[in-house]
Backbone as ProteinMPNN parsed JSONL, in Angstrom:
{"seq_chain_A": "XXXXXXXXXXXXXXXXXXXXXXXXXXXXXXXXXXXXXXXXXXXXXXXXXXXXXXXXXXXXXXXXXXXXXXXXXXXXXXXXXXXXXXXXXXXXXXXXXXXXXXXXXXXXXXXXXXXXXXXXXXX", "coords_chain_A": {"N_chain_A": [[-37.362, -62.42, -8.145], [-37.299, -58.912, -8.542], [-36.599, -57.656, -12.384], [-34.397, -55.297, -14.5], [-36.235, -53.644, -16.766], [-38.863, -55.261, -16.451], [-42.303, -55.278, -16.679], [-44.936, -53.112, -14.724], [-47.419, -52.204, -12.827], [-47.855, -48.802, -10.799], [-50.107, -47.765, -8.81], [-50.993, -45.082, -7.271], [-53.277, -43.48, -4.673], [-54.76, -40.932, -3.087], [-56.489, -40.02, -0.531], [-59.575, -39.093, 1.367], [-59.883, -39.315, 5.15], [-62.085, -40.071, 5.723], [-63.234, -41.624, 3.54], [-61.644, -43.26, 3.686], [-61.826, -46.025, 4.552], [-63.922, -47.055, 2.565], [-62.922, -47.017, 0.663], [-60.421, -48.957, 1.067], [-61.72, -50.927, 1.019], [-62.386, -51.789, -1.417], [-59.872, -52.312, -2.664], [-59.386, -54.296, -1.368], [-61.303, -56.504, -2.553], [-60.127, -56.228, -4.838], [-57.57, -57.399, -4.651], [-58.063, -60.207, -3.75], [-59.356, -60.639, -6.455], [-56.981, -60.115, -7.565], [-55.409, -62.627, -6.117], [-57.562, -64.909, -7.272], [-56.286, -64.779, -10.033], [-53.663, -64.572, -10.509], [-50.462, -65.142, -10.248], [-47.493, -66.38, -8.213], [-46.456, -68.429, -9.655], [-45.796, -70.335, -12.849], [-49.113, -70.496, -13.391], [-51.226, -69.494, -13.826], [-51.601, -65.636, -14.509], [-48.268, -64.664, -15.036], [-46.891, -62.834, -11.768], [-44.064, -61.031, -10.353], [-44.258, -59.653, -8.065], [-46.347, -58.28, -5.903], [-48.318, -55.857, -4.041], [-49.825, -54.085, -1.679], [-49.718, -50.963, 0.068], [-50.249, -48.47, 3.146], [-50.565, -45.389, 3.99], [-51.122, -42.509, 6.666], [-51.239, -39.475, 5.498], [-48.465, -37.222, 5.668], [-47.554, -33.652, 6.969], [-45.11, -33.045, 6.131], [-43.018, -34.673, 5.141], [-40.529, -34.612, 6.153], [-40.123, -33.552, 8.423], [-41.944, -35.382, 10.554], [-43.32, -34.76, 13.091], [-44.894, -32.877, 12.235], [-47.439, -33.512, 11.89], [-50.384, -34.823, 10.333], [-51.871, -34.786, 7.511], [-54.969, -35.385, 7.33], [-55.514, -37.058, 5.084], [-55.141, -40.414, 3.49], [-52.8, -42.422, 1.976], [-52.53, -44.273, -0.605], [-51.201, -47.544, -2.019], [-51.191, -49.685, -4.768], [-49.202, -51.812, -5.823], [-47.688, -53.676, -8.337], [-45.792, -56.311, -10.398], [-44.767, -57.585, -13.098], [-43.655, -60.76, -14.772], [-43.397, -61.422, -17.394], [-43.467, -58.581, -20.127], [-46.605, -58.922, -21.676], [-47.573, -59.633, -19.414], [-48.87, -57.655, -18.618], [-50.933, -57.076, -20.253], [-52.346, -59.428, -20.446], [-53.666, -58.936, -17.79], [-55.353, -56.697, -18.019], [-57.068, -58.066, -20.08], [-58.289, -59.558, -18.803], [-59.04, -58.665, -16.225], [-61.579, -57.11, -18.137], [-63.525, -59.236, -17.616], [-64.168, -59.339, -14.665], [-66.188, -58.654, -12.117], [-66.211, -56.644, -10.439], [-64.756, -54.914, -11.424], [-65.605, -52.12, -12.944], [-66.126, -50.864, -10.387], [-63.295, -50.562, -9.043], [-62.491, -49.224, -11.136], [-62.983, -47.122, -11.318], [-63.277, -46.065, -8.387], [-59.987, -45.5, -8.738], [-60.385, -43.511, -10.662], [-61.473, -41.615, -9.392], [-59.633, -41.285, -6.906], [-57.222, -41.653, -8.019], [-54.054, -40.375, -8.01], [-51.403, -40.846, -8.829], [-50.521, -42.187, -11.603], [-48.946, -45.059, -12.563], [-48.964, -46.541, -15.326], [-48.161, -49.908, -16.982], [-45.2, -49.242, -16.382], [-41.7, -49.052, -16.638], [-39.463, -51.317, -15.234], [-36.44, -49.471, -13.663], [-34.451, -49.727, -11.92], [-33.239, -51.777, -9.921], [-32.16, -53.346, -6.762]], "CA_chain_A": [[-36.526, -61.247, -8.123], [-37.535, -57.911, -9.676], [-35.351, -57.256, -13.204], [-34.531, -54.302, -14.747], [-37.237, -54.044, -18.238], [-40.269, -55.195, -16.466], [-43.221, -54.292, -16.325], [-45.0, -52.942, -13.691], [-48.727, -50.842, -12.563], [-47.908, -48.693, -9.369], [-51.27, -46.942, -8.671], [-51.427, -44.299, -5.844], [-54.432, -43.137, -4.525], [-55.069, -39.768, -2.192], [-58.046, -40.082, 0.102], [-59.979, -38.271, 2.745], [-59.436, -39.988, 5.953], [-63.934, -40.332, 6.15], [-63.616, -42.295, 3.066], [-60.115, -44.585, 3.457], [-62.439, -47.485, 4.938], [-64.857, -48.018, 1.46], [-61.928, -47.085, -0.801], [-59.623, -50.008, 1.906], [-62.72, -52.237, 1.3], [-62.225, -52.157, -2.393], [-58.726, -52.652, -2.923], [-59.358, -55.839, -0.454], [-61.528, -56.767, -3.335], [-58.845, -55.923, -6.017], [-56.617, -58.462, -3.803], [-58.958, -61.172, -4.076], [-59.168, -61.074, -7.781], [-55.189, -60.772, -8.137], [-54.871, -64.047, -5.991], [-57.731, -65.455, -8.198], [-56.283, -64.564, -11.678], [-52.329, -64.039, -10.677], [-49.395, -66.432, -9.088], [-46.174, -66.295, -8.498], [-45.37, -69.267, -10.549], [-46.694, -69.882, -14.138], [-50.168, -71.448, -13.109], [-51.958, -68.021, -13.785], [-51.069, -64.125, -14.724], [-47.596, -64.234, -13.873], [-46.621, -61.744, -11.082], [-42.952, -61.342, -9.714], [-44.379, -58.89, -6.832], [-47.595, -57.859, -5.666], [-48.431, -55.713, -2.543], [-50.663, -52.833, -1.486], [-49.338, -50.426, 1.475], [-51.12, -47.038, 3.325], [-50.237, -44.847, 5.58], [-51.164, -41.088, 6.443], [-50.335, -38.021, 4.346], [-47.815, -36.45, 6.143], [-48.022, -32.275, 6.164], [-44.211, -32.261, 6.044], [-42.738, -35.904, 5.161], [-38.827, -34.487, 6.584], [-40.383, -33.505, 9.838], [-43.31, -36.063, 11.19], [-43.979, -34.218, 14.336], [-45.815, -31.361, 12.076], [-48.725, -34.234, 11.576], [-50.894, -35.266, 9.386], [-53.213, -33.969, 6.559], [-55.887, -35.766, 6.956], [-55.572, -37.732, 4.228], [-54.553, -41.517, 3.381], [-52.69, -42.795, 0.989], [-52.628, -46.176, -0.745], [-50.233, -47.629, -3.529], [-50.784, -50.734, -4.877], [-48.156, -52.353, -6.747], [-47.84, -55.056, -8.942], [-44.431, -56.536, -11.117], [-44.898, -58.595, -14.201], [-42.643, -61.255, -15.262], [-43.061, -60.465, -18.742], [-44.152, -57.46, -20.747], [-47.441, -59.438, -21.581], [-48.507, -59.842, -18.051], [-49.873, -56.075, -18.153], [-51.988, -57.184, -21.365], [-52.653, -60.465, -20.067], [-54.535, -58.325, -16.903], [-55.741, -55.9, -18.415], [-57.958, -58.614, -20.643], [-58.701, -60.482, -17.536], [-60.078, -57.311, -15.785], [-62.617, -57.644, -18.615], [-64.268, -60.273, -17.342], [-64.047, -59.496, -13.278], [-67.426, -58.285, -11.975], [-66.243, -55.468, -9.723], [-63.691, -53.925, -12.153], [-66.254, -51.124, -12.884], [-65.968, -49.89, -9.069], [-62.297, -50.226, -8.914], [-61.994, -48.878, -12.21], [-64.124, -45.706, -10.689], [-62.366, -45.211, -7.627], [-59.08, -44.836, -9.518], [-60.214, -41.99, -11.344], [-61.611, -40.578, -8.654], [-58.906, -40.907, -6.414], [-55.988, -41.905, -8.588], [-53.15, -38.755, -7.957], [-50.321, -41.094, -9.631], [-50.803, -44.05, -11.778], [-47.901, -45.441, -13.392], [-49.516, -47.858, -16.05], [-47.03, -50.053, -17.887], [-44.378, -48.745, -16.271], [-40.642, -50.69, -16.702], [-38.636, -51.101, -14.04], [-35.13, -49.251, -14.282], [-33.359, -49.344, -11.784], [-33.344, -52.583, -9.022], [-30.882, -53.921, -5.955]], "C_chain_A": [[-36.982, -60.288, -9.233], [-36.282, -57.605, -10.858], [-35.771, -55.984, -13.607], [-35.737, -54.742, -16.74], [-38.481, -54.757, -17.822], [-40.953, -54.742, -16.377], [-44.237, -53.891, -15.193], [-46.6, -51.759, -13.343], [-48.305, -50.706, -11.183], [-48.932, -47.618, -9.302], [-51.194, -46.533, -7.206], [-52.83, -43.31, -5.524], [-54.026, -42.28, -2.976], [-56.537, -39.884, -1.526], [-58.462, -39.826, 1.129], [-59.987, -39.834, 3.362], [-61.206, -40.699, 6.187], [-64.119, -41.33, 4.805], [-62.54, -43.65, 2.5], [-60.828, -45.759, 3.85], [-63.263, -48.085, 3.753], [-63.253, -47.973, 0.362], [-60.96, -48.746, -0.239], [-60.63, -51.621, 1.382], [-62.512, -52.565, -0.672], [-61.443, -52.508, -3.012], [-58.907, -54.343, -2.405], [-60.326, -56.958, -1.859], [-60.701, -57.152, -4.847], [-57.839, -57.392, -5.698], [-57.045, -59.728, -4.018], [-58.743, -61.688, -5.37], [-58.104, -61.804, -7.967], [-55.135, -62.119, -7.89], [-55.944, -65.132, -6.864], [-56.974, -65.83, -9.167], [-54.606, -64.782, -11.507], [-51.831, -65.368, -9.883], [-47.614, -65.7, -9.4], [-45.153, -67.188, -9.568], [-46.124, -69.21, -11.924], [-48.002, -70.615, -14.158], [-51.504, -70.368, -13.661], [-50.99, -66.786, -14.756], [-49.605, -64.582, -13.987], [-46.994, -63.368, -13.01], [-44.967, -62.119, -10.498], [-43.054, -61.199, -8.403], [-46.029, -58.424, -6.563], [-47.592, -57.045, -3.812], [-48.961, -54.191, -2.334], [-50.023, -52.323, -0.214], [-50.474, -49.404, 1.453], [-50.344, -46.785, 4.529], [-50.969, -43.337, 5.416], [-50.685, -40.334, 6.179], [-49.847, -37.26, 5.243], [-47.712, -35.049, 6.09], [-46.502, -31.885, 6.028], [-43.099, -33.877, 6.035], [-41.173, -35.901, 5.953], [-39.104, -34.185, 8.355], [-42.05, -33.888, 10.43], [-44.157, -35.579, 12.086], [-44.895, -33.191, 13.807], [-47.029, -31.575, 11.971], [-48.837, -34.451, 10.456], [-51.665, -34.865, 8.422], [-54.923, -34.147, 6.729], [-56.592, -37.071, 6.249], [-54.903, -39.105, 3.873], [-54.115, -41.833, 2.367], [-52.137, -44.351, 0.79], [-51.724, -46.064, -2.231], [-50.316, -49.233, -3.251], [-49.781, -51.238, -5.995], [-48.01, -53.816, -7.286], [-46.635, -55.349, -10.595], [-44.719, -57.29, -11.809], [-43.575, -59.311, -14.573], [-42.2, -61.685, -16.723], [-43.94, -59.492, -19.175], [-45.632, -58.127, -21.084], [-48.394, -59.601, -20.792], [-49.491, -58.716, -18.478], [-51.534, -56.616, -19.333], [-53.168, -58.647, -20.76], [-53.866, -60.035, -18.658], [-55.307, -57.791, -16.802], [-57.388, -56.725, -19.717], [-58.479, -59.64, -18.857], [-59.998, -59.782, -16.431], [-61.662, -57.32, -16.556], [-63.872, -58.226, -18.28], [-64.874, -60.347, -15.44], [-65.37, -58.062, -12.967], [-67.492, -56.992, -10.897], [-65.516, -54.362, -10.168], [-64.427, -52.342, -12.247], [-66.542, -50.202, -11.531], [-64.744, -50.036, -8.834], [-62.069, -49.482, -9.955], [-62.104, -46.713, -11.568], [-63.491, -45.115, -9.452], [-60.926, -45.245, -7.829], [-59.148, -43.824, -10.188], [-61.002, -41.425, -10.902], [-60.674, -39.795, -7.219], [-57.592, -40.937, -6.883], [-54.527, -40.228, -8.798], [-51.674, -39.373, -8.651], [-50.376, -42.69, -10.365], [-49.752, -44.276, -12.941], [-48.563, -46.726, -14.786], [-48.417, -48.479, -17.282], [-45.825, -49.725, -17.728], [-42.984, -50.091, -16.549], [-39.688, -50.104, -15.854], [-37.31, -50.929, -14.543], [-34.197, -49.217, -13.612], [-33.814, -50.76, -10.471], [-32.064, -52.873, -8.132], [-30.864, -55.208, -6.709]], "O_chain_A": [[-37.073, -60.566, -10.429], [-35.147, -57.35, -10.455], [-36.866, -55.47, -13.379], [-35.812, -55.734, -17.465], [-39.283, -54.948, -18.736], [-40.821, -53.584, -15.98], [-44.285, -54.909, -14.503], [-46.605, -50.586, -13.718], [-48.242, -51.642, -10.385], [-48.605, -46.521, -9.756], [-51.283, -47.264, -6.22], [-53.21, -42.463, -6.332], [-53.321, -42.701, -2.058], [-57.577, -39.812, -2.18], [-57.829, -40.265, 2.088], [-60.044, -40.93, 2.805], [-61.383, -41.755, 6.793], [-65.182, -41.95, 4.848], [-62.545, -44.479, 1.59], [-60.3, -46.753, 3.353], [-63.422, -49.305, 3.7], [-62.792, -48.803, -0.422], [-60.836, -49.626, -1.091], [-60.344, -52.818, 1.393], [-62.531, -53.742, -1.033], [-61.769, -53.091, -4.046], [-58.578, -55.34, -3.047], [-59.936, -58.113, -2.027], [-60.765, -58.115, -5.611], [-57.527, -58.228, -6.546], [-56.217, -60.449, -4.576], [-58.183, -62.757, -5.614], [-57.886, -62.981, -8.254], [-54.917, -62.922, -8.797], [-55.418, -66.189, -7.211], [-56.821, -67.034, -9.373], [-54.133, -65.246, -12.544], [-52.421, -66.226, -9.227], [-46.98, -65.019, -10.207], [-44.031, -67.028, -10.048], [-46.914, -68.305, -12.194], [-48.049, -71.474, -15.039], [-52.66, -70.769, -13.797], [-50.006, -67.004, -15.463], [-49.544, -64.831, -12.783], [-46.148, -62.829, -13.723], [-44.652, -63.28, -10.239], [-42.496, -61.907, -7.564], [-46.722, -58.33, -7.576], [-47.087, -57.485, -2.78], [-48.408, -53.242, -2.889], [-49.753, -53.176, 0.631], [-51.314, -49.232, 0.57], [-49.811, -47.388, 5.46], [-51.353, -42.951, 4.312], [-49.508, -40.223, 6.522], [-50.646, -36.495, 5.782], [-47.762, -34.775, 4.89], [-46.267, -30.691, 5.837], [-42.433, -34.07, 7.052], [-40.66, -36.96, 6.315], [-38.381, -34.561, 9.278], [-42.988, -33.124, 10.66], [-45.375, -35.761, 12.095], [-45.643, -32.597, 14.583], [-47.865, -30.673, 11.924], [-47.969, -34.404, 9.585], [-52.573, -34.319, 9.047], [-55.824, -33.374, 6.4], [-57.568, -37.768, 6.528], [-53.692, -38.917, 3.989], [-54.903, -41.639, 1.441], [-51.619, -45.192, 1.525], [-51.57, -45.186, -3.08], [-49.906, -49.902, -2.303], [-49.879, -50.758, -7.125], [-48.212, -54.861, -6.669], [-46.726, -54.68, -11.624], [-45.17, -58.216, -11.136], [-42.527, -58.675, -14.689], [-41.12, -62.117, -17.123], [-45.086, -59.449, -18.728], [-46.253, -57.47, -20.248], [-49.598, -59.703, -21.024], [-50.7, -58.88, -18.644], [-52.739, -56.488, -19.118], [-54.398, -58.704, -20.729], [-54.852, -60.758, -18.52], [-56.129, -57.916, -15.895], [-58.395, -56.097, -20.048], [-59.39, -60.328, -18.398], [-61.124, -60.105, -16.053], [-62.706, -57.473, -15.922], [-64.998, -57.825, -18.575], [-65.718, -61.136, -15.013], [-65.402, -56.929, -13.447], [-68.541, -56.439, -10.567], [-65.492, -53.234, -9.676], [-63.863, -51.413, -11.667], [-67.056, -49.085, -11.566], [-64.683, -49.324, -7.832], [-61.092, -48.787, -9.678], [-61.456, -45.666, -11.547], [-63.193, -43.923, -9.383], [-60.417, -44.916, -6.757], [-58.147, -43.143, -10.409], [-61.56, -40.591, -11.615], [-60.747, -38.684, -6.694], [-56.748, -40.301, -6.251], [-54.405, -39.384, -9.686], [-50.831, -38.548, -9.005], [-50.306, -43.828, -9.901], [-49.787, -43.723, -14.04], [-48.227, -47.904, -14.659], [-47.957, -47.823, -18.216], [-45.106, -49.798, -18.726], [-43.062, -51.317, -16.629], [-39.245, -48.962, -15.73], [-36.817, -51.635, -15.423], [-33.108, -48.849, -14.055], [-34.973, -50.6, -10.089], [-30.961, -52.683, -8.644], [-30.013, -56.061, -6.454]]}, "name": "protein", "num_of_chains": 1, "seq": "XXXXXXXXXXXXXXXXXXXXXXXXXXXXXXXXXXXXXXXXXXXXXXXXXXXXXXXXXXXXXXXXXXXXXXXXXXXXXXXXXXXXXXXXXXXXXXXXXXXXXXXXXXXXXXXXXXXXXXXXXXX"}
């Protein structure tokens, strides 16, 4: 269960629709690691939540029928079950042999990246 005071990276990424399949292919990579390095219980990094979505950039998110932009967007998300985790990942990353191309298409597509964020408000 998510609490309120954790911590939390929600990275969103904006991306032409001609290049959502290498950026899709690298997150799938990203995914990999997590279940390497991360768990739900304490065996690893621990995570409360983990989970990447996408869909297409809407040109009018209140009325769907006006289409689409073009553009895809991706948010992966990831909940720590203590303040530590983020540090604890963040040295882990370090060591993970593709970090330097995820690192890269985050700041080339990254349009909102919450880093460290703490969760304030939960059901």
């Amino acid at each position: 269960m998510i609490k309120d005071g954790q911590r939390t990276f929600n990275l969103n990424l904006k991306v032409s629709a001609a290049e959502a399949a290498n950026v899709e292919a690298e997150i799938k990579k990203h995914a990999l690691w997590m279940r390497d390095t991360h768990s739900y219980d304490n065996s690893k990094i621990q995570l409360v939540h983990y989970y990447v979505s996408k869909s297409d950039e809407l040109v009018n998110f209140a009325n769907p029928e006006e289409g689409t932009t073009g553009n895809v967007l991706f948010s992966i998300n990831e909940v720590y079950v203590y303040p530590e985790g983020i540090g604890q990942h963040m040295d882990a990353a370090g060591s993970w042999s593709d970090a330097p191309s995820f690192f890269g298409l985050l700041g080339k597509h990254g349009d909102v990246m919450v880093i460290n964020g703490e969760v304030i408000e939960t059901l």
